[in-house]
C-alpha positions in Angstrom: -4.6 0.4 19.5 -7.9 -1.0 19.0 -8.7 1.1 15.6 -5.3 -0.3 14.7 -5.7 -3.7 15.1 -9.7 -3.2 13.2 -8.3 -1.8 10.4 -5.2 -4.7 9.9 -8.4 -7.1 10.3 -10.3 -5.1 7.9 -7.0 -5.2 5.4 -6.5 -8.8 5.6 -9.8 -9.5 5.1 -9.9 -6.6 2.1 -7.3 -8.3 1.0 -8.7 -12.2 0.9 -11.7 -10.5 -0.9 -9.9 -9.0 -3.5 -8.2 -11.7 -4.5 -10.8 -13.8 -4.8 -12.4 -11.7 -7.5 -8.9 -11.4 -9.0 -8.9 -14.9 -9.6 -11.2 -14.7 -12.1 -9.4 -12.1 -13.8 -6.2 -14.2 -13.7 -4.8 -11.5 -11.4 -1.8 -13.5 -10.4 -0.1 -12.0 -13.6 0.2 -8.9 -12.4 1.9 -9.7 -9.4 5.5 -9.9 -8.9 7.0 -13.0 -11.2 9.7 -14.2 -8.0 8.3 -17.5 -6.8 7.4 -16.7 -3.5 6.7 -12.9 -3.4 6.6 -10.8 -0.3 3.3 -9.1 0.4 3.5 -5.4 2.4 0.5 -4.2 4.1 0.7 -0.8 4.4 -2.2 1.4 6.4 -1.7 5.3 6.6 -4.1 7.5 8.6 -4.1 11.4 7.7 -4.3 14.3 9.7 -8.3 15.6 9.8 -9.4 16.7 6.0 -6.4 15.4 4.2 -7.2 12.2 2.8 -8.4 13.5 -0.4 -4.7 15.2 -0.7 -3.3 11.6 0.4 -5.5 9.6 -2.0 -4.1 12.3 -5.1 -0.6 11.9 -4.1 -0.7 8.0 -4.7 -2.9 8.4 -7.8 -1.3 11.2 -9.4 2.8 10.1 -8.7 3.5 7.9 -6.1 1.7 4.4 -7.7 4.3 5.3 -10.9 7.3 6.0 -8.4 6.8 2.7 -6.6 6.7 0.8 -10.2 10.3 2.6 -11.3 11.8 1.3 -8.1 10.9 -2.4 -8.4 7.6 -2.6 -6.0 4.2 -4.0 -7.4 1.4 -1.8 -6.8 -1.2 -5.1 -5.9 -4.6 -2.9 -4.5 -5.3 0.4 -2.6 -8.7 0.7 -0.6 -10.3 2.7 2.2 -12.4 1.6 4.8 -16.4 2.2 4.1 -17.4 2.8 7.6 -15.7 4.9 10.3 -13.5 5.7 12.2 -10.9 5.0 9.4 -13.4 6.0 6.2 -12.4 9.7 6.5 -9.1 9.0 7.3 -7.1 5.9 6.0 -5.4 4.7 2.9 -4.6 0.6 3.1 -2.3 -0.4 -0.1 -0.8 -3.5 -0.3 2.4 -4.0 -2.5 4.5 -6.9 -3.8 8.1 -7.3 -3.6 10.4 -9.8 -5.0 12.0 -10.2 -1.2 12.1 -8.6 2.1 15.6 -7.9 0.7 14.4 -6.2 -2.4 11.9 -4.0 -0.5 14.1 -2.6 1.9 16.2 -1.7 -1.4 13.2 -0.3 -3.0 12.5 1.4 -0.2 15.8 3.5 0.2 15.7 3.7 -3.5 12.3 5.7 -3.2 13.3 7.5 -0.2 16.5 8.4 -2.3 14.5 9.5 -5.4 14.6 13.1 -6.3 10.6 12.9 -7.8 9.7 11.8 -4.5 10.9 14.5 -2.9 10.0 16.9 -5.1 6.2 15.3 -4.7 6.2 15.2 -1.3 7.4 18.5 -0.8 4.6 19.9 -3.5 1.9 17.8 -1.6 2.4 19.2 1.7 3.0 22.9 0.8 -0.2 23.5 3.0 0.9 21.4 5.8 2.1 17.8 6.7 -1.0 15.1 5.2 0.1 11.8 7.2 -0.1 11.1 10.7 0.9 7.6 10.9 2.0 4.7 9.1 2.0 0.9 9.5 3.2 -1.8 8.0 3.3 -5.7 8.2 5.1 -7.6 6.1 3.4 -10.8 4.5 4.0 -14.6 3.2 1.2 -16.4 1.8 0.1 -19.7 3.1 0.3 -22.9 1.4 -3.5 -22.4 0.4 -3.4 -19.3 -0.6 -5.1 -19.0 -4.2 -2.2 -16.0 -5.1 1.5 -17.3 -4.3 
């Protein structure tokens, strides 16, 4: 519980960082056009060793997959120091609504790529042992709406 709530804390403030420099690259183009986008912080820890299979998967296919269903790929990062550097993948995506994430969701889940990904990726055994996710509004302040 306490790695969890260290790596949410290590997202957010990921996250905060990354904007900041994305301001100066106008990064609030890329993000989803609805006027108040929902945020998803996502953090997935692997099984011992597969990380390097995990960080592929989202490289090679899953990035692209997310796009054809509607999500906004915003950043992907893993923690420098451990526990979670060996071990954890924290993305952050952008959806029109809560609404249209749960329907991009089942949309992905439904997708015959993804399945036919997944099933390649994990030929020598399952890669993720957990997932989290926390669903996000920005503030008023916020430099990305």
């Amino acid at each position: 519980m306490r790695k969890n709530i260290r790596l949410i804390g290590f997202a957010i403030v990921v996250f905060i960082a990354g904007f900041a420099v994305g301001q100066l690259v106008d990064a609030t183009s890329t993000v989803s056009a609805a006027a108040n986008p929902v945020f998803e912080l996502r953090t997935y820890t692997t099984l011992e060793g597969k990380l390097p299979n995990l960080l592929a998967r989202f490289r090679d296919h899953t990035m692209g997959i997310f796009e054809k269903h509607g999500m906004t790929n915003v950043g992907y990062w893993v923690p420098q120091d451990s526990p979670g550097s060996d071990d954890t993948l924290i993305y952050i995506l952008s959806h029109d609504s809560r609404e249209a994430a749960q329907k991009s969701w089942s949309d992905f889940g439904d997708d015959p790529e993804w399945d036919r990904v997944a099933e390649e990726s994990q030929v020598n055994g399952r890669i993720v042992s957990g997932v989290e996710r926390v669903f996000m509004d920005s503030t008023d302040f916020s430099p990305m709406k």
